[in-house]
N, C-alpha and C positions, 0 to 999 in steps of 0.2 A: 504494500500500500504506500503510494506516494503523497503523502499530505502537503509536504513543504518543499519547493526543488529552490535552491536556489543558484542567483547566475554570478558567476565565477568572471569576470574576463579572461580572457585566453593571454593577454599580454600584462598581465601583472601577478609577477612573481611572488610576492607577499600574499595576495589573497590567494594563489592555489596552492601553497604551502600550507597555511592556516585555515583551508576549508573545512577540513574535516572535526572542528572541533567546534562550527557553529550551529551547530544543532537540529538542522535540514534534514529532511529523509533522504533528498539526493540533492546532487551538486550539477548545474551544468555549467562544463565549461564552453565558454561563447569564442567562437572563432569568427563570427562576423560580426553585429551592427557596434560590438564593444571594440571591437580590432580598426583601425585605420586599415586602407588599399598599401598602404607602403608596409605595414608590420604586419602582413598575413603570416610572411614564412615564419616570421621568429616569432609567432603566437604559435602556432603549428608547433614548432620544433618543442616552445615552450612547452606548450600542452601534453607533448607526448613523452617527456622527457620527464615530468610531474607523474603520469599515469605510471612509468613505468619502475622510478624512483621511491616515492611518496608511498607509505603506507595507506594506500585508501582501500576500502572497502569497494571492491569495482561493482559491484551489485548496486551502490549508489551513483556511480558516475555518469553523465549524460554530457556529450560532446552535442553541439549546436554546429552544425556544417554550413560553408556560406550555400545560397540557395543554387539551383540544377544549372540555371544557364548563363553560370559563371566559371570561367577556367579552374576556380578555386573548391569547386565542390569536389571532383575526381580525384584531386592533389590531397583534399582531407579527405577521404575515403582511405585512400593509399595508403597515407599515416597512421591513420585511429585504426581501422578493423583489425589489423594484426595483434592490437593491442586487448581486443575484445571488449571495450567496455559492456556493460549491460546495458546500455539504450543511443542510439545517435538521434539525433532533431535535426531532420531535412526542415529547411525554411521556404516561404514563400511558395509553399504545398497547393495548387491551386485546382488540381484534377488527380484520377486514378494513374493516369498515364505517368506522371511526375513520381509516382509510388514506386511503379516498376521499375524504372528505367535506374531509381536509386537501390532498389533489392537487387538489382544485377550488378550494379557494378560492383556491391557487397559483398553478392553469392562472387563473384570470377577470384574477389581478394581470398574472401573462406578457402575458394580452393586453392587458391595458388598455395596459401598456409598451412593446409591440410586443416583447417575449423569444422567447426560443429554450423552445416549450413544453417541460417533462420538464428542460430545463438545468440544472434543481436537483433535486438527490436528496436521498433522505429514509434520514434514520438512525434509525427507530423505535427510543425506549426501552421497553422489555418489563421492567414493575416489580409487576404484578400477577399473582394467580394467575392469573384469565382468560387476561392476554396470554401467559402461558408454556403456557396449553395449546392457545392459537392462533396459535404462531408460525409457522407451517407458510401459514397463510392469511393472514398479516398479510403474510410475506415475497414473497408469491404475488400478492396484491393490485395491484401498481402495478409500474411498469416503474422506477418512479426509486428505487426501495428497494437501494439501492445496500450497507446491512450489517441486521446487529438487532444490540440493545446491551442485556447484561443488567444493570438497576437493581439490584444485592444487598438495600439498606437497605431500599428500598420494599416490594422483596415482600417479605424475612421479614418485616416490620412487617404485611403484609397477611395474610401466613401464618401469626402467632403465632408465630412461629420463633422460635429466640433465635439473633443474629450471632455470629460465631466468626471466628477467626482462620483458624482450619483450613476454613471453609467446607462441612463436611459434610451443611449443613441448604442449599446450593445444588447440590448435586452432579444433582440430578435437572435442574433450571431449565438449568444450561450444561450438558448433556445435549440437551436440547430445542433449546437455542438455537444452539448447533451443530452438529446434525442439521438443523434447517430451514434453516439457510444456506448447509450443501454442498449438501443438497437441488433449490436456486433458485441454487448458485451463486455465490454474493455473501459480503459479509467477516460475522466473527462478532467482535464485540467483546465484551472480558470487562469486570466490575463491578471499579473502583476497590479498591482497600487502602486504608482508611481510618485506618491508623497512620500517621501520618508520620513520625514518628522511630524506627518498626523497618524497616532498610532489608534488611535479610535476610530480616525478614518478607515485603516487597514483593517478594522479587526471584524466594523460592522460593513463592511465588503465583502469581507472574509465570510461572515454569516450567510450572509444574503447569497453567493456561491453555494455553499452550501447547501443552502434549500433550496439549490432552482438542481440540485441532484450530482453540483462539480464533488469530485472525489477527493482534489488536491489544489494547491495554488501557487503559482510563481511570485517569486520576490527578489526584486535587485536592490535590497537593503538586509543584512544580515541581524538589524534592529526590529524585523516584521514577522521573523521565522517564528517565534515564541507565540505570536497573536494568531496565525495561522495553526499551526499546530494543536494551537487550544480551539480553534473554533473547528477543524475536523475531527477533536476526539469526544466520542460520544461522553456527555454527561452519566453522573454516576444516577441521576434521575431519567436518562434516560434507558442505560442499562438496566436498570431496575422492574421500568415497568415492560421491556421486550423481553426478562427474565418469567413478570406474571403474565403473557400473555402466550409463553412457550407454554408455561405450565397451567393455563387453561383450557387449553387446545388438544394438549394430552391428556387432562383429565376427563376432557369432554369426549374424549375417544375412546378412553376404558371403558366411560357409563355407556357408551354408544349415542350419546345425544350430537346428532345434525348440527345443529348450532351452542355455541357460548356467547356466557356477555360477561365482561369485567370492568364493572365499574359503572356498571346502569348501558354499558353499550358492547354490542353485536361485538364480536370477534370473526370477520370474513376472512377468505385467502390473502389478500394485499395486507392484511395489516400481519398477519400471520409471515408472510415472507420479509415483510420490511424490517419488523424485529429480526430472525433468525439473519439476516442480511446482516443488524447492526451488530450481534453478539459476534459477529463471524469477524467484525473491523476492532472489537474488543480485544478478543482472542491475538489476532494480529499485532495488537500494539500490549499485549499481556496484560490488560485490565479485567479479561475470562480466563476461566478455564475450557 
């Protein structure tokens, strides 16, 4: 479970030294919009030379590759895949065809390495209008597509939109974006808070994610990781009551009674999966058994 990723730049040596100790479920490191065109290679070099030095946990590490039809995507494929992290983020993802063309240049590296083909999944960024109204097929596309991750900044910039605090000019995009993920299955990541010193701001964002069903959320301040993390682990009020409604369900099954109620109200299937769903995100973070 990915609740917090946060973004690493690729060209600074200090923060990918020091990432693994802020608190993030994973790290990506950014080899584009944080890298200048002139310091690609030596973020590159950087990055791989970190991955491969650094004690990190590679089950957390996500590489951010500049997008497909740039010289620069093939060049990081070349570098990172030998390295294996657990997840790369193709950018500017805007169709299925953009999916493939990056799982092959993947699978040709796996083999050339002799890898465990598919071993590395792919966290498309969705920053464009295109890609929000093909998320459905982008998520569909490849088996390694393990979340979709909505870019905020990118699309309204591509939308004419103008960015808000409130987000009500993305309400449709994380609509989209998590609907195609329960759809296929897989995690739904929300678009960073780009305040870093409103932490209230961040946290009742953070919420509001949450409830429209995001699984996790980006941050490029390592001051929001903490507000994030708290707002995707379930309350111990809310474990509680998905604990009484496991065990109504089953009681109501010994007696053979069709329906329960706990608490003056009906217990149907959706509330019934939503709890064993949430005990399942407890267990994950050790707050179950």
């Amino acid at each position: 479970m990915l609740r917090s990723l946060l973004f690493i730049p690729g060209n600074s040596p200090a923060m990918l030294q020091n990432a693994d100790v802020l608190g993030a479920d994973a790290y990506i490191f950014d080899l584009e919009d944080a890298v200048s065109p002139k310091e690609k290679d030596a973020a590159r070099l950087l990055v791989t030379s970190a991955i491969k030095t650094l004690d990190f946990d590679k089950n957390k590490i996500i590489v951010r590759i500049n997008p497909l039809n740039t010289g620069d995507c093939a060049v990081d494929i070349q570098a990172i895949v030998p390295l294996s992290p657990a997840f790369i983020m193709p950018t500017k993802v805007s169709c299925a065809e953009d999916i493939l063309k990056i799982s092959e240049l993947i699978k040709n590296v796996e083999e050339k390495h002799n890898l465990g083909i598919n071993k590395i999944k792919l966290i498309p960024l969705i920053e464009t209008a295109e890609g929000i109204e093909n998320t459905y097929h982008i998520a569909k596309a490849s088996e390694r597509i393990a979340a979709l991750f909505l870019g905020a900044e990118d699309l309204t910039s591509d939308m004419q939109a103008i960015r808000s605090k409130q987000g009500n000019e993305i309400a449709y995009a994380r609509s989209r974006i998590v609907t195609a993920a329960k759809a296929c299955s897989i995690e739904a990541i929300d678009t960073p808070f780009t305040d870093a010193h409103d932490y209230d701001g961040l946290v009742e964002d953070a919420r509001i994610a949450r409830s429209l069903g995001f699984t996790g959320k980006a941050a490029i301040s390592p001051q929001h990781v903490e507000g994030i993390n708290e707002a995707f682990t379930p309350t111990s009020e809310e474990i509680n009551y998905a604990r009484n409604v496991i065990e109504a369900i089953e009681e109501g099954e010994m007696l053979g009674k069709g329906a329960v109620s706990l608490g003056g109200k009906m217990i149907d299937r959706p509330i019934v999966l939503r709890a064993r769903k949430l005990l399942s995100i407890a267990r994950q973070l050790g707050m179950e058994k």
